[in-house]
C-alpha positions in Angstrom: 37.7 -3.9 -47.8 40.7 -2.3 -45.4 42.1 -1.0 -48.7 38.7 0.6 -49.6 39.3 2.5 -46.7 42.9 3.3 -46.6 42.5 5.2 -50.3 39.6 7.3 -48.9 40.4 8.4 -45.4 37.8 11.4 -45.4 35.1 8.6 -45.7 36.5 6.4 -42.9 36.8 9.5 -40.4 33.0 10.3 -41.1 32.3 6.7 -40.5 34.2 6.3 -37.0 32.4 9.7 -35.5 28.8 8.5 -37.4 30.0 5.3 -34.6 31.0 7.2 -32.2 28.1 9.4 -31.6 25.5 6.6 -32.4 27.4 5.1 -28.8 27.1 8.2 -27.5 23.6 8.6 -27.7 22.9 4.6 -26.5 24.6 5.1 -23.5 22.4 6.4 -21.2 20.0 3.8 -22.9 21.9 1.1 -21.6 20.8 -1.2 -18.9 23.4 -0.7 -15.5 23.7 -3.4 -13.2 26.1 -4.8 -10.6 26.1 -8.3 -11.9 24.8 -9.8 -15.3 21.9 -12.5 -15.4 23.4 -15.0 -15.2 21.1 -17.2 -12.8 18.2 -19.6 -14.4 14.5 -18.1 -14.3 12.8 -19.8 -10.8 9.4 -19.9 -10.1 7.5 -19.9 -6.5 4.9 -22.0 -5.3 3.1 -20.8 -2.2 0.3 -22.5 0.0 -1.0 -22.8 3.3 -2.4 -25.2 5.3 -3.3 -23.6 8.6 -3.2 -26.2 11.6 -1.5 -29.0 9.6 1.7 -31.1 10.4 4.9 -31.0 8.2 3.6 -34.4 7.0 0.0 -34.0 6.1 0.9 -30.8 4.3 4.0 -32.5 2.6 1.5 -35.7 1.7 -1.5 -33.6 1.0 -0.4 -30.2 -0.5 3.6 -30.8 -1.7 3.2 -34.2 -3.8 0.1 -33.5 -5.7 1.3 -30.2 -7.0 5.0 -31.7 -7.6 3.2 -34.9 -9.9 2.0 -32.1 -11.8 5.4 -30.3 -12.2 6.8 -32.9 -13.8 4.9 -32.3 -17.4 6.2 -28.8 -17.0 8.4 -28.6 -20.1 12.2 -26.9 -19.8 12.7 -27.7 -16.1 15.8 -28.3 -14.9 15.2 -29.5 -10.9 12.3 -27.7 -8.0 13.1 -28.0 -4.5 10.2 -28.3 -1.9 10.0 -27.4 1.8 6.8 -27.4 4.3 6.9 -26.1 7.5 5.2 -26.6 11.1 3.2 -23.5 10.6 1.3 -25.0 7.3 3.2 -23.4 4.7 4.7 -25.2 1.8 7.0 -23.4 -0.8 7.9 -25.0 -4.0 10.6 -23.3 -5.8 10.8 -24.5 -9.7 14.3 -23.9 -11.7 14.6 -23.7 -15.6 17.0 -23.7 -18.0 18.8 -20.6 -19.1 16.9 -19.0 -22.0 13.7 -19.9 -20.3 11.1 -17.3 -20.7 10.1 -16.2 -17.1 6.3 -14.9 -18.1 5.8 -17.6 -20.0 7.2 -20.8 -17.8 5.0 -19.0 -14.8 1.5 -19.2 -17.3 2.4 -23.1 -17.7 2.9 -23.8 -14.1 -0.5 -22.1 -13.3 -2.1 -23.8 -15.7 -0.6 -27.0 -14.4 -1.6 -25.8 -10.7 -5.2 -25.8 -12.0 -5.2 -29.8 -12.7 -3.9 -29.6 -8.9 -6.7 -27.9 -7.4 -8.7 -30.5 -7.1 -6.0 -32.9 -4.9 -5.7 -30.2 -2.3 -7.7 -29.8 0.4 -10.6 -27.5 0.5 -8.6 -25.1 3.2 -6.0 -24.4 0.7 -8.3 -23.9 -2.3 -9.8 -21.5 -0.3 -6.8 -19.9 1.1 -5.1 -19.8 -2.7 -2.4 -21.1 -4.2 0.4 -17.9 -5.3 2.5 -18.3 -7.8 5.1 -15.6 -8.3 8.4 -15.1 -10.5 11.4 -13.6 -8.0 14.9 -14.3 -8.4 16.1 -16.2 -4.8 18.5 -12.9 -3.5 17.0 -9.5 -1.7 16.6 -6.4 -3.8 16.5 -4.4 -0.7 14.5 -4.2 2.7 12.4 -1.7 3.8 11.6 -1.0 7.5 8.3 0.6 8.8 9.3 2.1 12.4 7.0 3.7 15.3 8.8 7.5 15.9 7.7 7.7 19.0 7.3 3.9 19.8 3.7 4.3 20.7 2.5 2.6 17.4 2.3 -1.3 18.2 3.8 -4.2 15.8 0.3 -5.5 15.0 -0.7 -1.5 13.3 2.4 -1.5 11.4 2.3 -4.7 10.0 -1.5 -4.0 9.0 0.0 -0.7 7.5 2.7 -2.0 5.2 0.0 -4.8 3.8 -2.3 -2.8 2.9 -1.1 0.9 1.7 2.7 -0.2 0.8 3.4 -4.1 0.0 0.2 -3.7 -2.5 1.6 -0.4 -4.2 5.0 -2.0 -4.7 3.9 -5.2 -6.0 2.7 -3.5 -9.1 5.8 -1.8 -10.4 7.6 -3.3 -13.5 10.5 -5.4 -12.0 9.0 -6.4 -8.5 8.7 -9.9 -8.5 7.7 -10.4 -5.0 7.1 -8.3 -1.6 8.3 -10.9 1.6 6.6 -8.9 4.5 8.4 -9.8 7.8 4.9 -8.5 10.0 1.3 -9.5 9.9 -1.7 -7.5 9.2 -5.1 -8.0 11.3 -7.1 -11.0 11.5 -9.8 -12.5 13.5 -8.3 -15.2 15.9 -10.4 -17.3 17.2 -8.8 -20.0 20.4 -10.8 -22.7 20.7 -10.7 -24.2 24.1 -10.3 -28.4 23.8 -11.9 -29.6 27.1 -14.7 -27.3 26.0 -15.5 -28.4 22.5 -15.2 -32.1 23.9 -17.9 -31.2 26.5 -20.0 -30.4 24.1 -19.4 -33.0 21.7 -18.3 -31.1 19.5 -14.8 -30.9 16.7 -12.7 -28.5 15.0 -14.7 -28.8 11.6 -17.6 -27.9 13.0 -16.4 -24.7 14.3 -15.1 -24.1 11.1 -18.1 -24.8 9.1 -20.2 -22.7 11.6 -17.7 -19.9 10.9 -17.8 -20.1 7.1 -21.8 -20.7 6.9 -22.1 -17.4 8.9 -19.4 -15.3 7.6 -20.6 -15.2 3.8 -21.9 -12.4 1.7 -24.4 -13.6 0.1 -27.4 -11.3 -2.7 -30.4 -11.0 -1.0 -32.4 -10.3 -3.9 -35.2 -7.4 -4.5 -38.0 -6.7 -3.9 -40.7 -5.6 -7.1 -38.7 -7.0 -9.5 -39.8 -9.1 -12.3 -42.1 -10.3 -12.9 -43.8 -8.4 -10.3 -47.4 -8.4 -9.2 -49.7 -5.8 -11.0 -50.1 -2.5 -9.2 -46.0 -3.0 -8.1 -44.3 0.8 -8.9 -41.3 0.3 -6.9 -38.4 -1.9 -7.5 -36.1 -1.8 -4.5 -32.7 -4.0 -3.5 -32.2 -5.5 -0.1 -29.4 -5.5 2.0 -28.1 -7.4 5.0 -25.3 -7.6 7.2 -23.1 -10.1 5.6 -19.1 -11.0 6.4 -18.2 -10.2 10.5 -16.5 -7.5 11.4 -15.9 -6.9 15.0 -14.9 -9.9 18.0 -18.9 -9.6 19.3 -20.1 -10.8 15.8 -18.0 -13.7 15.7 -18.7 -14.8 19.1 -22.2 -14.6 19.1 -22.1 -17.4 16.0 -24.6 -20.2 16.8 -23.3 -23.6 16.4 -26.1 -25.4 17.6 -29.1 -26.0 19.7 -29.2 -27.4 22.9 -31.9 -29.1 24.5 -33.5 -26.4 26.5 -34.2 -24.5 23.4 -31.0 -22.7 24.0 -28.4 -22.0 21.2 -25.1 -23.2 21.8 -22.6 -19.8 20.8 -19.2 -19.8 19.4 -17.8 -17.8 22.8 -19.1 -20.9 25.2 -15.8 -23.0 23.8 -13.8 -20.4 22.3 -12.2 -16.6 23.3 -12.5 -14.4 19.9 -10.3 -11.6 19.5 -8.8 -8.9 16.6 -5.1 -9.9 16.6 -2.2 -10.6 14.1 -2.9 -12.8 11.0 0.3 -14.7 11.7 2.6 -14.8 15.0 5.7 -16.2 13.4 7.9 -12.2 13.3 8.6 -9.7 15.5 10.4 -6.7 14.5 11.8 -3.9 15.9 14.4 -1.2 14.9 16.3 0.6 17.3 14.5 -0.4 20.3 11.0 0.7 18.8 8.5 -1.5 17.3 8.3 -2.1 13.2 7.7 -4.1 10.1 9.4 -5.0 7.6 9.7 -6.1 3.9 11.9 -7.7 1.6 11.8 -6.9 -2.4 12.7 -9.8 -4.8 13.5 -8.7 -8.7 11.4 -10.6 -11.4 14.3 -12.7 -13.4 15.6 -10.7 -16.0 14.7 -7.2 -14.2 17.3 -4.5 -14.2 18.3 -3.9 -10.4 19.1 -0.4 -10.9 15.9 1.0 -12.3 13.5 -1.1 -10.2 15.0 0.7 -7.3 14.6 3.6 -8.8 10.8 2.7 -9.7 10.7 1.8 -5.8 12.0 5.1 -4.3 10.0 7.4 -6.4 6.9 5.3 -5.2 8.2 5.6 -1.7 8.6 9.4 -2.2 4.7 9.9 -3.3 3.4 7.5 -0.2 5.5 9.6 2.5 3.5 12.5 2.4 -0.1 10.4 3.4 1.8 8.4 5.9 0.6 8.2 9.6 2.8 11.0 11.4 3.8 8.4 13.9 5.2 6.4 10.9 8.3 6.5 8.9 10.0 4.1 6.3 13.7 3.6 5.6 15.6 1.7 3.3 
């Protein structure tokens, strides 16, 4: 072969520039990172159990999902953590070569022979499941100008109009949001509910039986009674929206023919989901949130993906609000 070459040089140089420009033209095509991928594909597990100790949400959220972890095929070790707040995390390693879409679509599937071991407050809540490589992408801060914008609005701000937006690009795998959007809280007052003989599940049943949205149905649909010319769909006020709405939820009847109301044993108010953060950036309130890669995502271009996004959200920003990378 080498002496094919050596007696015909002219074809040789033609080959080396035919190589030479076909480089040229991949180049720019090339991924450009820092690092390689080197790191196994991990998977997150996410839950909540609001109001529960480390050990009834280790005993009662962490072990039934892990029994069902370990059918998961190509896993090399997961690691499991619950907290005082409720929250358990369940991070799930696999070999090198594993396919990250495809190990996340068997660990919901095995989540779903799970669902019926946890309890019904984390059914309800959800269980997430999200592929994100362990290391921050970047962090984004969402600052008051003029510090007049409160923590609480922010937080409510960046989960709804920003986290959402940039959990849909290609390469995102996750959106950690240091902040908390709005929530109803409702403080339930102990000496109270024991007066009244009363416990914490049936506050919360109250508050679930009355905060539904249910179909009410129509009216002069079939079959309908002869004569009927109108067909017409009802309405009613369904979830609750302001403080007054969920304090005025009856919990039962008393024995004077009164109705005994959610606000006689508890103080309802429009605060912050969660009251774990508070941020602040140079002296001025804020929120912030931190961007996980999916595994195998190119660092470069999903921070490109994510400033252009920024860019276009800027302009319909409150003017009290800026974000900075």
């Amino acid at each position: 072969m080498p002496q094919f070459f050596i007696d015909r040089p002219v074809f040789a140089w033609v080959i080396a520039i035919f190589i030479a420009l076909a480089g040229l033209v991949a180049i720019p095509k090339l991924p450009v990172a820092r690092f390689p991928d080197i790191a196994p594909p991990s998977i997150s597990i996410f839950a909540t159990y609001t109001g529960a100790s480390v050990e009834t949400v280790n005993d009662s959220v962490v072990r039934p999902i892990e029994k069902e972890l370990s059918s998961v095929k190509n896993v090399l070790y997961y690691e499991s953590t619950a907290d005082s707040t409720g929250g358990a995390n369940i991070m799930v390693t696999f070999k090198p070569g594993t396919n990250a879409d495809l190990a996340q679509v068997d660990v919901q599937n095995r989540l779903k022979n799970a669902e019926a071991q946890l309890p019904e407050v984390v059914r309800r809540g959800g269980v997430s499941v999200e592929a994100a490589e362990s290391g921050f992408l970047m962090v984004l801060t969402l600052r008051s100008v003029s510090g007049e914008t409160d923590e609480l609005a922010l937080g409510d701000y960046m989960t709804r109009n920003i986290s959402e937006e940039l959990k849909r690009l290609p390469g995102v795998g996750r959106v950690q949001q240091f902040g908390s959007p709005r929530a109803m809280r409702v403080w339930v007052d102990p000496a109270r509910l024991a007066a009244y003989d009363l416990t914490m599940a049936d506050v919360t049943e109250a508050i679930t039986r009355e905060n539904a949205q249910v179909s009410p149905g129509r009216v002069g649909d079939e079959p309908t009674v002869p004569g009927t010319k109108v067909s017409t769909p009802l309405t009613v006020h369904g979830q609750l929206t302001t403080p007054e709405a969920f304090a005025a939820i009856p919990l039962r009847a008393k024995p004077d023919g009164g109705r005994l109301l959610l606000s006689d044993v508890a103080r309802v108010e429009l605060g912050a989901q969660t009251l774990a953060f508070s941020v602040s950036s140079n002296g001025k309130p804020a929120a912030a949130a931190a961007i996980q890669m999916r595994p195998g995502a190119n660092a470069v271009s999903t921070a490109a993906a994510i400033e252009k996004r920024l860019a276009e959200l800027r302009p319909s920003m409150p003017q009290d609000m800026e974000i900075a990378i």
